[in-house]
HTML snippet that shows the backbone in 3Dmol.js (N, CA, C, O; Angstrom):
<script src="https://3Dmol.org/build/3Dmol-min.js"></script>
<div id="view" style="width:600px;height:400px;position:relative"></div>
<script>
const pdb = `
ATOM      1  N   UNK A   1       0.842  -1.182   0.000  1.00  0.00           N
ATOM      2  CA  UNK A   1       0.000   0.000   0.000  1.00  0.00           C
ATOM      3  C   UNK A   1       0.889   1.248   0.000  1.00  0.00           C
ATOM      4  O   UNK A   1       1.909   1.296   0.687  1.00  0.00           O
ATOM      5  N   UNK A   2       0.393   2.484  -0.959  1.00  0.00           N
ATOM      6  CA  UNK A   2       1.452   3.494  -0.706  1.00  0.00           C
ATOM      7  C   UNK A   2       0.936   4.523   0.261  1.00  0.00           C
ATOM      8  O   UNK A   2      -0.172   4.965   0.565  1.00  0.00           O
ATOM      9  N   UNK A   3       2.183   4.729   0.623  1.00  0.00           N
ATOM     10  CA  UNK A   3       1.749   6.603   1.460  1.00  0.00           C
ATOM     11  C   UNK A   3       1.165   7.137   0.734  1.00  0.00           C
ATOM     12  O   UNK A   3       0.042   7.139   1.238  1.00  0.00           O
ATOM     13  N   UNK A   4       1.083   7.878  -0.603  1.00  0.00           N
ATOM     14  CA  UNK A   4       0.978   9.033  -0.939  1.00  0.00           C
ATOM     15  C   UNK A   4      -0.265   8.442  -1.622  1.00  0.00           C
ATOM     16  O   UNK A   4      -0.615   9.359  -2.366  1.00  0.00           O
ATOM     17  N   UNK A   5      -1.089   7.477  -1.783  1.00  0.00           N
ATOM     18  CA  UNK A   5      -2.275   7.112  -2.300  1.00  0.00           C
ATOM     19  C   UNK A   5      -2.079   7.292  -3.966  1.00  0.00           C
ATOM     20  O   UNK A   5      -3.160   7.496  -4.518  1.00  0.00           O
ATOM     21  N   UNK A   6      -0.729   7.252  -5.036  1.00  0.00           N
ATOM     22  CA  UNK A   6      -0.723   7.320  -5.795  1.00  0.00           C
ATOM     23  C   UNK A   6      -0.829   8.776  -6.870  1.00  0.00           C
ATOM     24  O   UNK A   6      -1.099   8.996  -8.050  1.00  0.00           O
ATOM     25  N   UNK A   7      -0.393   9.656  -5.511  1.00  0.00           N
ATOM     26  CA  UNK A   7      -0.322  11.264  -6.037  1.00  0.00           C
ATOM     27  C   UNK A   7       1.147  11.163  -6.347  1.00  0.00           C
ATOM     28  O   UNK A   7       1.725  10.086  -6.202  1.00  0.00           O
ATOM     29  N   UNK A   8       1.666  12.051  -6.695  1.00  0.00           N
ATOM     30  CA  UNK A   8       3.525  12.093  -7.401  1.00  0.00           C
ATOM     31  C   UNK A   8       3.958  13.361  -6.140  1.00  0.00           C
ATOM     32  O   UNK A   8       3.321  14.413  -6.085  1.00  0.00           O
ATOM     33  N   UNK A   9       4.865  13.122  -5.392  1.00  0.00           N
ATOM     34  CA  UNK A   9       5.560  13.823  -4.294  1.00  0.00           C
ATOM     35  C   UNK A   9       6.302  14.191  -4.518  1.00  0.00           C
ATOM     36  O   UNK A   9       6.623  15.308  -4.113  1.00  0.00           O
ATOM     37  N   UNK A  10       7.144  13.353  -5.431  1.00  0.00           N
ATOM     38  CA  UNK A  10       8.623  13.887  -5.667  1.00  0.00           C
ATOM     39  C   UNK A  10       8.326  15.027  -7.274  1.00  0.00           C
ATOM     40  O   UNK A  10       9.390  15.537  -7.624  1.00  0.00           O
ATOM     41  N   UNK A  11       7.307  15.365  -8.040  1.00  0.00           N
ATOM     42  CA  UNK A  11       7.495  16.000  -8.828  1.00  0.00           C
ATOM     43  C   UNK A  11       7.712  17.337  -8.462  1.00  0.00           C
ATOM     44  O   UNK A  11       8.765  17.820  -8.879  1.00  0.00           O
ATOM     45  N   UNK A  12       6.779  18.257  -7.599  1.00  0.00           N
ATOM     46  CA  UNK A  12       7.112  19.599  -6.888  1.00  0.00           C
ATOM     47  C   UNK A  12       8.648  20.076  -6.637  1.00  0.00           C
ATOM     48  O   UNK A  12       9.266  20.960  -7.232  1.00  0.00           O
ATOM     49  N   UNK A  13       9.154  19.083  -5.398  1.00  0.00           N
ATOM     50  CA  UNK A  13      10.199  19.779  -5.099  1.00  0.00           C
ATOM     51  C   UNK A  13      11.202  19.610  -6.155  1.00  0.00           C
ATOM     52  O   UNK A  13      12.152  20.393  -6.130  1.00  0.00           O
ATOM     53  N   UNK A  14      11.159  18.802  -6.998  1.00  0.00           N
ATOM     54  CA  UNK A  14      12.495  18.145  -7.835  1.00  0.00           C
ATOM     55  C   UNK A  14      12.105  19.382  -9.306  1.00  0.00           C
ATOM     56  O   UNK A  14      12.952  19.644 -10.160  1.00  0.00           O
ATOM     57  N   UNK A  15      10.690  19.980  -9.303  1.00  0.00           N
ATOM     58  CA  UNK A  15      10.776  20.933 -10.281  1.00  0.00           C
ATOM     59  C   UNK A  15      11.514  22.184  -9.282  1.00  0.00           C
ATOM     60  O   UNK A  15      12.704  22.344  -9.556  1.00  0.00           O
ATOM     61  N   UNK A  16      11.167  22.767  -8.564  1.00  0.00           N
ATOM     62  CA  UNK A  16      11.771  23.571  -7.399  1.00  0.00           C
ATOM     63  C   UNK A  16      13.409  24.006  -7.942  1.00  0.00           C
ATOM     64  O   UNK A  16      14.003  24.970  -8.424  1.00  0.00           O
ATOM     65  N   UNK A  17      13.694  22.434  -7.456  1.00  0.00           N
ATOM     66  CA  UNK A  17      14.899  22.297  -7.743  1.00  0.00           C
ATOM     67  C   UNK A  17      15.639  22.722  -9.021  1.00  0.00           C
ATOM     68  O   UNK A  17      16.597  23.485  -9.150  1.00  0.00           O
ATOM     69  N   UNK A  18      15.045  22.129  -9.793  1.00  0.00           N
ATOM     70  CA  UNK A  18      15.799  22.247 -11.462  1.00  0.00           C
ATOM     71  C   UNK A  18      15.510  24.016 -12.000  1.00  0.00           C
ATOM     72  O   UNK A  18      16.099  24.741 -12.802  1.00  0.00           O
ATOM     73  N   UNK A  19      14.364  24.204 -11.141  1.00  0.00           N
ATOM     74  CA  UNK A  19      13.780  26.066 -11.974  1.00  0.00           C
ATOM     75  C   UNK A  19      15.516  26.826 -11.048  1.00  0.00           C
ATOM     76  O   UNK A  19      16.553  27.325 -11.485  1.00  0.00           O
ATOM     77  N   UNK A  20      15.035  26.545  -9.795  1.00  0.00           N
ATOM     78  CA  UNK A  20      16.733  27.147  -9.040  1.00  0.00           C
ATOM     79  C   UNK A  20      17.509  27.231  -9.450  1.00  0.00           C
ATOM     80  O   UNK A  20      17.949  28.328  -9.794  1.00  0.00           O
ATOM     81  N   UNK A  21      18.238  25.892  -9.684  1.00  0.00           N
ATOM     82  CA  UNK A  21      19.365  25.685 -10.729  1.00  0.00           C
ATOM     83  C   UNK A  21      19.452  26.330 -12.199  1.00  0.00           C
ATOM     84  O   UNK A  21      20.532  26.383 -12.786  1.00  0.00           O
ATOM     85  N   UNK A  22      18.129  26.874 -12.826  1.00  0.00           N
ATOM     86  CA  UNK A  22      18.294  27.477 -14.186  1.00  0.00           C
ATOM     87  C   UNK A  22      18.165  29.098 -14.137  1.00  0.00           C
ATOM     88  O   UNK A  22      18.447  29.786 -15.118  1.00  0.00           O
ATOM     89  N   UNK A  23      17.792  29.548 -13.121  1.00  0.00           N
ATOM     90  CA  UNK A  23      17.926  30.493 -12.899  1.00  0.00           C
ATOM     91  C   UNK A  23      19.492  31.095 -12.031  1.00  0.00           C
ATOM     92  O   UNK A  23      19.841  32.273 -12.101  1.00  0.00           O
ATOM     93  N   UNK A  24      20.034  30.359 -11.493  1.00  0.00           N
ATOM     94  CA  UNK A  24      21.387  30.269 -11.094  1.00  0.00           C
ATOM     95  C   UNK A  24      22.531  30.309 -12.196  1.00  0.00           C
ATOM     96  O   UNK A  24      23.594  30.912 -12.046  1.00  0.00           O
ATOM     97  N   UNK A  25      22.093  29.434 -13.559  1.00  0.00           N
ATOM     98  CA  UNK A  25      22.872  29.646 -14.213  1.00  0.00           C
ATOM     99  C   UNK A  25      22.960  30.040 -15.445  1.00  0.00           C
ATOM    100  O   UNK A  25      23.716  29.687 -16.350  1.00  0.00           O
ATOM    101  N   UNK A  26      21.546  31.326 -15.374  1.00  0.00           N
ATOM    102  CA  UNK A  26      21.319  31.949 -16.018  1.00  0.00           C
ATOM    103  C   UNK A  26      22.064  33.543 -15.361  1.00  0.00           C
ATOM    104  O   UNK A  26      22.541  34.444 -16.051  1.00  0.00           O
ATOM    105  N   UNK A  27      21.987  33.509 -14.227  1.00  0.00           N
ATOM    106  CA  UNK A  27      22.684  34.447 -13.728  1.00  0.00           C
ATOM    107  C   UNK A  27      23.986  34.787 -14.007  1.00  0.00           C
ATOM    108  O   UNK A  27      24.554  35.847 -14.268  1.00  0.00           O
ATOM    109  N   UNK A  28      24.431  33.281 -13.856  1.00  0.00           N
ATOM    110  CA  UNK A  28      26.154  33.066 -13.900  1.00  0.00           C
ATOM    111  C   UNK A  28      26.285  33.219 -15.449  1.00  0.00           C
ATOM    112  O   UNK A  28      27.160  34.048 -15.699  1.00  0.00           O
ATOM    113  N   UNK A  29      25.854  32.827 -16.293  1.00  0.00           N
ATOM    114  CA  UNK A  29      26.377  32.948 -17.803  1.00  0.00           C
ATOM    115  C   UNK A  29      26.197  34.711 -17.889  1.00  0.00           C
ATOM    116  O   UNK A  29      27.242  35.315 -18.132  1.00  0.00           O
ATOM    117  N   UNK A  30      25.170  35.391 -17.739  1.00  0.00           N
ATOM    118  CA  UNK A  30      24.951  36.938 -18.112  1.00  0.00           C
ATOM    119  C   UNK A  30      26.009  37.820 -17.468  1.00  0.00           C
ATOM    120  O   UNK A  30      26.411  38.843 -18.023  1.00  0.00           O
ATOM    121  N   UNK A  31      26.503  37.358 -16.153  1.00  0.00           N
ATOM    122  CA  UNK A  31      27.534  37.846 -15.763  1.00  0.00           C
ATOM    123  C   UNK A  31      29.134  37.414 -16.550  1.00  0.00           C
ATOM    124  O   UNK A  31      29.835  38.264 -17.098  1.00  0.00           O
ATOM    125  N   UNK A  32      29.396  36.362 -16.487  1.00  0.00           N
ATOM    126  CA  UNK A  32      30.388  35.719 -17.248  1.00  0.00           C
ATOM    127  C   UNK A  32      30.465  36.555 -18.790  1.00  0.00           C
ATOM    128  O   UNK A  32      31.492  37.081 -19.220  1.00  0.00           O
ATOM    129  N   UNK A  33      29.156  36.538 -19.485  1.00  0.00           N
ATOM    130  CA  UNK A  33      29.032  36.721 -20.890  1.00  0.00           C
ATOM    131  C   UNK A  33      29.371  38.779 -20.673  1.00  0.00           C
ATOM    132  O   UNK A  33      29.662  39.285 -21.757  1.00  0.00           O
ATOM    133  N   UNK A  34      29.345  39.648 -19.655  1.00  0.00           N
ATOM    134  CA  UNK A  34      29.416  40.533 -19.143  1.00  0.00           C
ATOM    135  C   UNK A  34      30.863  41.417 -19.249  1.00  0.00           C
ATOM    136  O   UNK A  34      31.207  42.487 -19.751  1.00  0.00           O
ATOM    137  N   UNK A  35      31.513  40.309 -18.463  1.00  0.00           N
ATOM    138  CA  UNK A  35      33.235  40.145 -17.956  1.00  0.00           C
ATOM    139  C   UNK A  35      33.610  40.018 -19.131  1.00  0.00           C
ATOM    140  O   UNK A  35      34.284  40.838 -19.755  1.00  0.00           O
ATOM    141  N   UNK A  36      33.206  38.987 -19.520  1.00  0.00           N
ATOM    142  CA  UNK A  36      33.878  38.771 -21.191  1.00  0.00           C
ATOM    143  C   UNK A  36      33.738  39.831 -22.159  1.00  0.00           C
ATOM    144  O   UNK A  36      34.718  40.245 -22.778  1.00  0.00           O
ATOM    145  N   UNK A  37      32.387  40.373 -22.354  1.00  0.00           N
ATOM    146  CA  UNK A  37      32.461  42.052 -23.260  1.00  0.00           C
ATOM    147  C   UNK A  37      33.518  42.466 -22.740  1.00  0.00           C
ATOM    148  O   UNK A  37      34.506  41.926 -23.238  1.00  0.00           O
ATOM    149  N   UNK A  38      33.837  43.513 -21.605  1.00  0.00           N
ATOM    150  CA  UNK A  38      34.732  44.266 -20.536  1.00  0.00           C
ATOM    151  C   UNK A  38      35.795  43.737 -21.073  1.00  0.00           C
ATOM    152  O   UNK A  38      36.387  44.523 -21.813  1.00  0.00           O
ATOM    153  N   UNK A  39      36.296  42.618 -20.974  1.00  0.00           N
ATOM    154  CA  UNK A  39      37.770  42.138 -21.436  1.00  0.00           C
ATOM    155  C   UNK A  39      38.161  42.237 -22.353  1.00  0.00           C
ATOM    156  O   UNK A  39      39.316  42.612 -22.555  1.00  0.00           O
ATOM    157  N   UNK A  40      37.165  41.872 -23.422  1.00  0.00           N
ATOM    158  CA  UNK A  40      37.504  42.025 -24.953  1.00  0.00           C
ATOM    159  C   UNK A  40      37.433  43.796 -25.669  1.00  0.00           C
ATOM    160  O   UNK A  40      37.583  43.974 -26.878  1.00  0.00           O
ATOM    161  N   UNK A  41      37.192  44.932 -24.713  1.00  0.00           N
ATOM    162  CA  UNK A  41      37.276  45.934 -25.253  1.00  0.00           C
ATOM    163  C   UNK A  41      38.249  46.437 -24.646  1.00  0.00           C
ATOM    164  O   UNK A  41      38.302  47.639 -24.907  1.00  0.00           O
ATOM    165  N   UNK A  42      39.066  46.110 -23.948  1.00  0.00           N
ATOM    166  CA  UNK A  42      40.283  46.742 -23.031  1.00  0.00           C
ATOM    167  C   UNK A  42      41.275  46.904 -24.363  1.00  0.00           C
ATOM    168  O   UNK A  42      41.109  46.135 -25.309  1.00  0.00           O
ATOM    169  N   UNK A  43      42.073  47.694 -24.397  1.00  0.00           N
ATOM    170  CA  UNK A  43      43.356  48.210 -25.182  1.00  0.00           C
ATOM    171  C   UNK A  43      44.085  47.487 -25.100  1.00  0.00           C
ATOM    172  O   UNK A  43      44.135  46.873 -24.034  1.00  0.00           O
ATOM    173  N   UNK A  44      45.139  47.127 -26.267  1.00  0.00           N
ATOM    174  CA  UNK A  44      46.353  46.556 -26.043  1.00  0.00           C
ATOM    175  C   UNK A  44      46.983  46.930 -27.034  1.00  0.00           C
ATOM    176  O   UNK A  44      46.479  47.060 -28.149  1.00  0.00           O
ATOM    177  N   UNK A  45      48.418  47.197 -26.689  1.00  0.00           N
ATOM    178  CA  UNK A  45      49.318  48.087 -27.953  1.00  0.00           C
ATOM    179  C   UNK A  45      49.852  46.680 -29.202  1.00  0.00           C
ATOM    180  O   UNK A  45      50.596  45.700 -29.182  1.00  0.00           O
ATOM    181  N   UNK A  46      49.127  47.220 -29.967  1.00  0.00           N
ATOM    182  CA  UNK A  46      49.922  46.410 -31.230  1.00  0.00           C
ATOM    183  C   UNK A  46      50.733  46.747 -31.941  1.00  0.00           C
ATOM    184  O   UNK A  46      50.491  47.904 -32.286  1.00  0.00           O
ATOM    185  N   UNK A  47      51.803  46.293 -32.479  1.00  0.00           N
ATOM    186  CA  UNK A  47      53.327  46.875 -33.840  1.00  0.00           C
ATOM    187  C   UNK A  47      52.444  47.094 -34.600  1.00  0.00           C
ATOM    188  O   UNK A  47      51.367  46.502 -34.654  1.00  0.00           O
ATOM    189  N   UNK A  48      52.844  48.039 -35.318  1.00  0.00           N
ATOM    190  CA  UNK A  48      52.370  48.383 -37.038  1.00  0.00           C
ATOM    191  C   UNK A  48      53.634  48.702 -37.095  1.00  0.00           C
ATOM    192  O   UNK A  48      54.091  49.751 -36.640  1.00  0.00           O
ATOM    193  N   UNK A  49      54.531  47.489 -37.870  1.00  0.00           N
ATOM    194  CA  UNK A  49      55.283  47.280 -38.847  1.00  0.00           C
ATOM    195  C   UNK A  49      55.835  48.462 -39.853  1.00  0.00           C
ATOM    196  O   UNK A  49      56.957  48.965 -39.923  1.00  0.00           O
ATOM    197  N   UNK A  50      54.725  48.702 -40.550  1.00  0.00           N
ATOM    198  CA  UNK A  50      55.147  49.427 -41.352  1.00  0.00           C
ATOM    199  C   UNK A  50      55.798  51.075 -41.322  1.00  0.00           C
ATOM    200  O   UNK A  50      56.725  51.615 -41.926  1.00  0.00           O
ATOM    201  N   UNK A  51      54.938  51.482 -40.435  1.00  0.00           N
ATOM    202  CA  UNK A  51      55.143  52.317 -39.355  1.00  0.00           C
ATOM    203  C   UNK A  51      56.114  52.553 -38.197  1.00  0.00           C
ATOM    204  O   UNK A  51      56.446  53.635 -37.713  1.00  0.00           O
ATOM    205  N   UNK A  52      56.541  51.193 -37.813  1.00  0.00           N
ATOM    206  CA  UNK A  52      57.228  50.756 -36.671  1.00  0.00           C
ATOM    207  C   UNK A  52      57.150  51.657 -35.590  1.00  0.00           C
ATOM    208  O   UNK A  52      58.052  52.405 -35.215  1.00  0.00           O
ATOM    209  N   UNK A  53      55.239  51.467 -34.780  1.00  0.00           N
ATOM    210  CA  UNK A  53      55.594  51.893 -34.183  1.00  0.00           C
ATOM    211  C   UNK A  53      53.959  51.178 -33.371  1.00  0.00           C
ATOM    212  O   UNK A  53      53.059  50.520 -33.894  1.00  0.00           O
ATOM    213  N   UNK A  54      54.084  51.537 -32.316  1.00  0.00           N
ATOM    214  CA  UNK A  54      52.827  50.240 -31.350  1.00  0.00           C
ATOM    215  C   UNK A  54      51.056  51.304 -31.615  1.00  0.00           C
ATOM    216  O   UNK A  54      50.882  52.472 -31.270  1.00  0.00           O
ATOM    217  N   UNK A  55      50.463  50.771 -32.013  1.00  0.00           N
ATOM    218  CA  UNK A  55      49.079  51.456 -32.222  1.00  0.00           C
ATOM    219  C   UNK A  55      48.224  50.781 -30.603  1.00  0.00           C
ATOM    220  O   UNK A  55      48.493  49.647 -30.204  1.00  0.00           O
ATOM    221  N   UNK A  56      47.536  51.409 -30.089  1.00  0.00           N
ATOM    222  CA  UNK A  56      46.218  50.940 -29.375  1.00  0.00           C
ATOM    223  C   UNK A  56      45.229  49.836 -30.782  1.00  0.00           C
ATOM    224  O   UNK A  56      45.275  49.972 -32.005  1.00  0.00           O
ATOM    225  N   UNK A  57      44.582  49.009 -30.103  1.00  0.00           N
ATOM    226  CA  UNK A  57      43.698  48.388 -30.365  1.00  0.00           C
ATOM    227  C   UNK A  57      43.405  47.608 -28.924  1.00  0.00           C
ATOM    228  O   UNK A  57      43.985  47.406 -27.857  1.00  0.00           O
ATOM    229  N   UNK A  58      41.812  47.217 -29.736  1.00  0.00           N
ATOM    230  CA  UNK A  58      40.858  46.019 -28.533  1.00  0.00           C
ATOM    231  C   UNK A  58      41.806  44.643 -28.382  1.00  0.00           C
ATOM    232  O   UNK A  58      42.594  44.064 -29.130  1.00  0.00           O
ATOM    233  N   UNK A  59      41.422  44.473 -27.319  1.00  0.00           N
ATOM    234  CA  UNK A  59      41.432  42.886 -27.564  1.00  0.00           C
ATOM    235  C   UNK A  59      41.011  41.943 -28.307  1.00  0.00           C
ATOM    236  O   UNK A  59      41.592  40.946 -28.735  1.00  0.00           O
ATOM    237  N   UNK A  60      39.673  42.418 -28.474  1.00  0.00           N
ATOM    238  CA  UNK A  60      38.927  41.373 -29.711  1.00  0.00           C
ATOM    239  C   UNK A  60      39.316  41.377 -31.153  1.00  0.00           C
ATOM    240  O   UNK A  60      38.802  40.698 -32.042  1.00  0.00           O
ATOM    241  N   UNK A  61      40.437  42.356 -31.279  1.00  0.00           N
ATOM    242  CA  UNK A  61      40.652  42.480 -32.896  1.00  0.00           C
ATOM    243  C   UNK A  61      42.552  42.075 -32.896  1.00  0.00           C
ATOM    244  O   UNK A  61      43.408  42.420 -33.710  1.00  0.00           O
ATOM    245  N   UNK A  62      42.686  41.168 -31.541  1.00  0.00           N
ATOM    246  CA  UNK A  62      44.002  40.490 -31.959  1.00  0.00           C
ATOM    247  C   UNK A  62      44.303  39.475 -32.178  1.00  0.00           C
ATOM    248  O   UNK A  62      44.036  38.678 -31.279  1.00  0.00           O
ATOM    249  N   UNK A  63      44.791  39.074 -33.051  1.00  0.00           N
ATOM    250  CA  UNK A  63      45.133  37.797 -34.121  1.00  0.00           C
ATOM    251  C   UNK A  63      46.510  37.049 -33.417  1.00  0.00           C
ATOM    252  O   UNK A  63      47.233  37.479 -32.519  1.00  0.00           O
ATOM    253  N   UNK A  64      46.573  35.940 -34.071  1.00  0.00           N
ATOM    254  CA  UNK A  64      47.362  35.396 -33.885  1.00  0.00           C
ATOM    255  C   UNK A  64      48.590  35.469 -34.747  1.00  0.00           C
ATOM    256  O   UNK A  64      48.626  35.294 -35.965  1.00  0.00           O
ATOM    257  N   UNK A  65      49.810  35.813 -33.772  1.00  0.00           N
ATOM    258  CA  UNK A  65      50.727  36.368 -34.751  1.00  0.00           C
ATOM    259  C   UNK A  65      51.321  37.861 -34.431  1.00  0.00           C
ATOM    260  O   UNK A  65      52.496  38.140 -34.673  1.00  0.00           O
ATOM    261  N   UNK A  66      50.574  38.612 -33.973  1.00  0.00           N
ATOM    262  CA  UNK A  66      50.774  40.055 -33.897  1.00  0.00           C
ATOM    263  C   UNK A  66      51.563  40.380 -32.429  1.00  0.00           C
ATOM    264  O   UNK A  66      51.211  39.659 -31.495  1.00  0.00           O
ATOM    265  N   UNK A  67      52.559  41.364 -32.156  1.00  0.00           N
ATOM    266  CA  UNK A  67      53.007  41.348 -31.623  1.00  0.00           C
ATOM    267  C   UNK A  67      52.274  42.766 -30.932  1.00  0.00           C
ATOM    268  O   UNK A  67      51.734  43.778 -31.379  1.00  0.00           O
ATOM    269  N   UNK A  68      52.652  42.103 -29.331  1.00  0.00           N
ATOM    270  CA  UNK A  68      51.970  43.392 -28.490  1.00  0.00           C
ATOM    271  C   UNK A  68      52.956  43.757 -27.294  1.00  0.00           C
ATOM    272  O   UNK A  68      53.572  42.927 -26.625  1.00  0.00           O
ATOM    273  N   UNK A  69      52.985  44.675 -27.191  1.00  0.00           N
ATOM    274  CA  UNK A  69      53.827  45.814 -26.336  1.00  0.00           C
ATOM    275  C   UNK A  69      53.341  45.174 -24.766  1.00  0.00           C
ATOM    276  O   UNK A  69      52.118  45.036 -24.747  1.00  0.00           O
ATOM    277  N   UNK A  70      53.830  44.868 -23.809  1.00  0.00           N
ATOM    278  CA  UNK A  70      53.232  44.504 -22.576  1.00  0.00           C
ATOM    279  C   UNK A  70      53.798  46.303 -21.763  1.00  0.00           C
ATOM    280  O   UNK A  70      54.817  46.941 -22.025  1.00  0.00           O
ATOM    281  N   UNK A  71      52.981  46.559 -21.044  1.00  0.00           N
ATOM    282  CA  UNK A  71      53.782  47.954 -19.881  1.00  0.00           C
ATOM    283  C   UNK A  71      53.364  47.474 -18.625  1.00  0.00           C
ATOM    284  O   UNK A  71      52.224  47.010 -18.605  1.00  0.00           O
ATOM    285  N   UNK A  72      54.042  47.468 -17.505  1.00  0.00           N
ATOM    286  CA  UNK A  72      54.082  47.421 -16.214  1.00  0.00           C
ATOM    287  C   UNK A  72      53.079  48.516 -15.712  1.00  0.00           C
ATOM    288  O   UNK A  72      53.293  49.677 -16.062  1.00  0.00           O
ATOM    289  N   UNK A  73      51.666  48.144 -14.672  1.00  0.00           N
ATOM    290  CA  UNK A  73      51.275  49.319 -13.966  1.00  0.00           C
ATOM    291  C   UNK A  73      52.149  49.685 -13.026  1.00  0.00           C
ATOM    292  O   UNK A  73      51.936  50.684 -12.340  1.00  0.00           O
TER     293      UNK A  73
END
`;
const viewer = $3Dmol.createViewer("view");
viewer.addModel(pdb, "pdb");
viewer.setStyle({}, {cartoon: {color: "spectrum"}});
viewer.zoomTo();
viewer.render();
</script>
């Protein structure tokens, strides 16, 4: 014979559960996805060669290959 007379007990809390968890890591990705914009627009000095001499650019527009100026804060 069951306890629960054949009602479902465990569906409530175990949805509870899973909505928590998607909202948790919905949080965490928008923040993450956030940090990551912020990082990818920060400056970094690149050579121009031709020029020989270090230009500003983003982060997001450096390739592989290109050489970048590091400066000490």
């Amino acid at each position: 014979m069951s306890n629960t007379d054949g009602k479902p007990t465990v569906a409530m809390p175990l949805l509870i559960v899973v909505i928590a968890s998607a909202f948790k890591d919905l949080f965490e990705d928008r923040k993450r996805h956030q940090q990551d914009q912020e990082e990818n627009e920060r400056k970094v000095l690149t050579a121009d060669a031709s020029a020989r001499v270090f230009r500003p650019n983003d982060w997001q527009h450096l390739r592989v290959g290109q050489v970048i100026k590091i400066l000490r804060d």
